[in-house]
N, C-alpha and C positions, 0 to 999 in steps of 0.2 A: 504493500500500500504506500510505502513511504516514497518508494522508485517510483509509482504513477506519481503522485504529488508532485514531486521531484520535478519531474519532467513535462510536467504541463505550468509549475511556477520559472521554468527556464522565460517561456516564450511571452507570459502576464510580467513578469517582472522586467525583459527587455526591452515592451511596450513602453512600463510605466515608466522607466529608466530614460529610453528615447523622448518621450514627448517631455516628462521633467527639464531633461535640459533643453528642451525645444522653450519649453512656457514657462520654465523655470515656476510653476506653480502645481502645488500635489492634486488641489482639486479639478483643475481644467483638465490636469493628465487624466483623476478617475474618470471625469464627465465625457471625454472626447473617444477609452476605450468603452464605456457604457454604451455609448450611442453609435461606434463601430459594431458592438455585441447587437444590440435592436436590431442595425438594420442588415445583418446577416439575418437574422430569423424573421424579418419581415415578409420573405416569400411564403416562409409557413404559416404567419399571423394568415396572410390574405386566403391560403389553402382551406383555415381551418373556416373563413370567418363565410365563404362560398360553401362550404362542408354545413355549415350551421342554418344555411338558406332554405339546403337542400333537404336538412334533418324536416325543418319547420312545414314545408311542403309535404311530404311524407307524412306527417302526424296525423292527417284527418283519416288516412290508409290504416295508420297502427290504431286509431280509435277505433277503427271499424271492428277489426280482429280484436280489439278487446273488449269491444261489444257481443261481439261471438260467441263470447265460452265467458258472461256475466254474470250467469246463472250455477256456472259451474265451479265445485269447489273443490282444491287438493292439490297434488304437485303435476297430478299428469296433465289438469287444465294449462297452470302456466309452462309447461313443459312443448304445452299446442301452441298455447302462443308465442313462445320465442323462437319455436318451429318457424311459425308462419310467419311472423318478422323479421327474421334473419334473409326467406326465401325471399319475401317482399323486397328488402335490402340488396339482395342478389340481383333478382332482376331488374332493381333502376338503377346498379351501380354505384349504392351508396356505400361506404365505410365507415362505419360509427366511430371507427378508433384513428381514423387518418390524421398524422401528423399530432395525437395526442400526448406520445410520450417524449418526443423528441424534444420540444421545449424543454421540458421540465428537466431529460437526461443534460442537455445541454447546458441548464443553471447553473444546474451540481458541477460541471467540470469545471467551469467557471469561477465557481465560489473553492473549489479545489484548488484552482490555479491560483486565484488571486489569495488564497489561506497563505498558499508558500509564500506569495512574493512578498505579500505584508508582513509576514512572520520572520522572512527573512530577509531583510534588504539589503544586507550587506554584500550578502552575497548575492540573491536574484536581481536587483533593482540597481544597486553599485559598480555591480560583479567582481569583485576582492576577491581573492585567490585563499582557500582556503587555509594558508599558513599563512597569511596576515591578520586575518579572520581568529586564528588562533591566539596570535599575540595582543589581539585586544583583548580576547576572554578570560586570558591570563591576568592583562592586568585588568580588567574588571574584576578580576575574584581576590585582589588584592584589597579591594573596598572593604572600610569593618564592616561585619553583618553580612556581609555577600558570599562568603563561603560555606556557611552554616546555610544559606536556603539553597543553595546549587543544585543539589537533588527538586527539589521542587520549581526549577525554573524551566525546563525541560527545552522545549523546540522557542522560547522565549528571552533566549540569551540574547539574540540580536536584538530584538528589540529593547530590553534592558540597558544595554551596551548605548543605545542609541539617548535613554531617558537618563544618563549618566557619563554622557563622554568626556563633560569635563575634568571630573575625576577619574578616569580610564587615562585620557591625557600626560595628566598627571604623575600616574603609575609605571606610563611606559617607559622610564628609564630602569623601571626595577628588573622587568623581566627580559627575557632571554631572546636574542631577536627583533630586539626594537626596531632594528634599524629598516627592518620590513616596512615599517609605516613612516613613508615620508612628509614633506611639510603641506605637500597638495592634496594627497591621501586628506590628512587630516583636516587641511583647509573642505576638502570638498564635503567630508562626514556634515560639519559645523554647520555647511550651506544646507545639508538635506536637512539635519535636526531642526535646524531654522524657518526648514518648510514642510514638517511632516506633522501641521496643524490647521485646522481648519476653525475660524474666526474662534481662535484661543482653544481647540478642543485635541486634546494631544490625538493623533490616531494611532499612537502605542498601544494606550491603555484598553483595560477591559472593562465595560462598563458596572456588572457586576462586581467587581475586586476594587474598583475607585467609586465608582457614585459620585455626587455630586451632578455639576453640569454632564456628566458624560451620559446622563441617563435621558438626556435630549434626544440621544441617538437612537434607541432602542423604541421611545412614545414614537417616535418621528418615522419609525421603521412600519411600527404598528400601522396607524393612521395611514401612512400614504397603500399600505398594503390592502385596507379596508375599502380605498375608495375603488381598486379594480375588482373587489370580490362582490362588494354593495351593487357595482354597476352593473357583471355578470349575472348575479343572483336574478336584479328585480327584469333586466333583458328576459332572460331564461324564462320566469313568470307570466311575460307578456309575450312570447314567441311561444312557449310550449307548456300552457297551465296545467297539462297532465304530471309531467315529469317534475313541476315545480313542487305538486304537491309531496316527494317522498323526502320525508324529511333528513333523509340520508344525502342527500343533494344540498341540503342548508347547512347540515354537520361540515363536508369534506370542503366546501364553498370558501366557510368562514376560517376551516384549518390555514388557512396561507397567513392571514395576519396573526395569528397564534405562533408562528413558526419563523415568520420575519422578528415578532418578539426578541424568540427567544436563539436565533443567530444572534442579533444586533446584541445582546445582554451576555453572552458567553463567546466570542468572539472579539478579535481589536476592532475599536471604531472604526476605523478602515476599510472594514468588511463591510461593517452597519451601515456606513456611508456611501459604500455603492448598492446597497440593496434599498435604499432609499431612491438614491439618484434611479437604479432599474425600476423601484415600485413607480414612479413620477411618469417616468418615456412608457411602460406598458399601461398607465393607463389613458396618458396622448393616444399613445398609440392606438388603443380600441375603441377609443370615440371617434376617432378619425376615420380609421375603416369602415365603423359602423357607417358614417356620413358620407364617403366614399362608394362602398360596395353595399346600399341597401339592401335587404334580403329580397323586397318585393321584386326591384328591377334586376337581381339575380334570379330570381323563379322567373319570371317574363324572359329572360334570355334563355335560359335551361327548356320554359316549355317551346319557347321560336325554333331552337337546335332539334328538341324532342322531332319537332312538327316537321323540322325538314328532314330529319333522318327517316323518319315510321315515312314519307313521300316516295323519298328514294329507296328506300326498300320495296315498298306499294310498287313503283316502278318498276325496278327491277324482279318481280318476282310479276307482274304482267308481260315484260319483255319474254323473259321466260318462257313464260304460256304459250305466248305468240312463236317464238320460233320454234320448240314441241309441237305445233300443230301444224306448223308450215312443214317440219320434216316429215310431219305423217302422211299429209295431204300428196308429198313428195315419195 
């Protein structure tokens, strides 16, 4: 697990690194790979949101077959009807699950990638060469108190290193190898420590383990995550009031701001701070398509396509006829 990490925080981290010294600013860096991330999945957004047209148009079909077997009760009833909905699904070439999981796989790698490169920026985001990287931790563990929690610091040593490098500074003439870390090296750490804060909010820290201001991040997480699951939810009620009513639909709906939470609260602001910045653009994002790709003038283009295929088939299977009869008559 560590080697996948590893190697998806190589390529997050030399984003964040490259645009850094481009804007020389941490947040324009997270906002400008956030809104590269968007508009790589925007072909899927628009996939699903045509998929969701087509769902809405089919409904009055799956009403019918659940009008069918009303009366009847037990497992073999619904057993007919997801028979018969699936078959229905078959033949207008719907996918219930198309491009459903991909998002979401897609986050995770993301949130994977960017865990390393926040986690470690010395080395994914700096790129420091691993024995340099060492002689700082050296003499970070030189700090009183710091040696005694080491154990407990775990994959949070760079970060640490970062919330303390003036006294790391400090230390490096004690240990072994200093000469590793030159004056630019060090000039250039200062400059990132300098800008690895967003209006006063360290993005080291964990918002649980400090509190205070840092717990802006985690409401902030919440909220902005609520406003794309409120908008899906009451959408879904007004495009497909069958489905809206199972209330396992409102449970798994509402789980995303539950879960924005609780990344943003056990995780560096860092993270929380781009899962903000992504709650913000996904839900531009969905009001836009909505206002873009209506569902209505997607069913009116689905039934026009319908109408000239089932022609051209009509046709073609008239032609047909017509020349089986000419070869008989022949």
């Amino acid at each position: 697990m560590q080697f996948i990490m590893n190697a998806l925080a190589y390529p997050f981290g030399w984003a964040l690194g490259w645009l850094y010294q481009i804007c020389n600013n941490y947040l324009i860096a997270l906002l400008i790979i956030t809104l590269v991330l968007r508009l790589i999945l925007l072909p899927t957004s628009v996939k699903q949101q045509k998929n969701s047209a087509k769902q809405m148009r089919l409904q009055a079909k799956v009403n019918k077959i659940r009008a069918k077997y009303a009366g009847v009760q037990g497992r073999e009833a619904q057993m007919k009807i997801n028979e018969e909905t699936q078959e229905l699904y078959r033949r207008e070439g719907f996918n219930a699950s198309t491009a459903g999981c991909l998002p979401l796989m897609f986050q995770m790698l993301v949130m994977m990638g960017l865990y390393g490169a926040i986690y470690s920026p010395l080395q994914f985001v700096l790129g420091l060469k691993n024995d340099a990287i060492e002689v700082l931790t050296n003499a970070y563990n030189l700090i009183p108190g710091v040696a005694e929690t080491a154990a407990k610091q775990g994959s949070r040593v760079q970060l640490n290193i970062l919330g303390k490098f003036t006294d790391v500074v400090a230390n490096l003439p004690k240990v072994e190898n200093s000469q590793l870390i030159t004056e630019n090296m060090i000039a250039e750490i200062k400059d990132f420590v300098a800008h690895f804060n967003i209006f006063g909010i360290d993005l080291t820290q964990i918002p649980k383990e400090v509190g205070g201001i840092l717990w802006v991040i985690p409401v902030l997480a919440g909220v902005t995550a609520l406003l794309s699951a409120a908008y899906t939810y009451f959408k879904q009620r007004k495009t497909n009031p069958e489905m809206a009513k199972n209330p396992m639909m409102g449970c798994m709906t509402f789980m995303s701001p539950a879960i924005s939470v609780w990344f943003a609260i056990s995780l560096p602001a860092g993270i929380g701070f781009y899962w903000i910045i992504s709650n913000i653009l996904s839900f531009i994002q969905m009001v836009a398509l909505a206002l873009i790709y209506k569902p209505e003038d997607i069913i009116a283009a689905q039934m026009i396509d319908e109408t000239v295929e089932r022609r051209s088939r009509e046709q073609s299977v008239k032609k047909t006829k017509e020349l089986l009869a000419n070869q008989q008559k022949n």
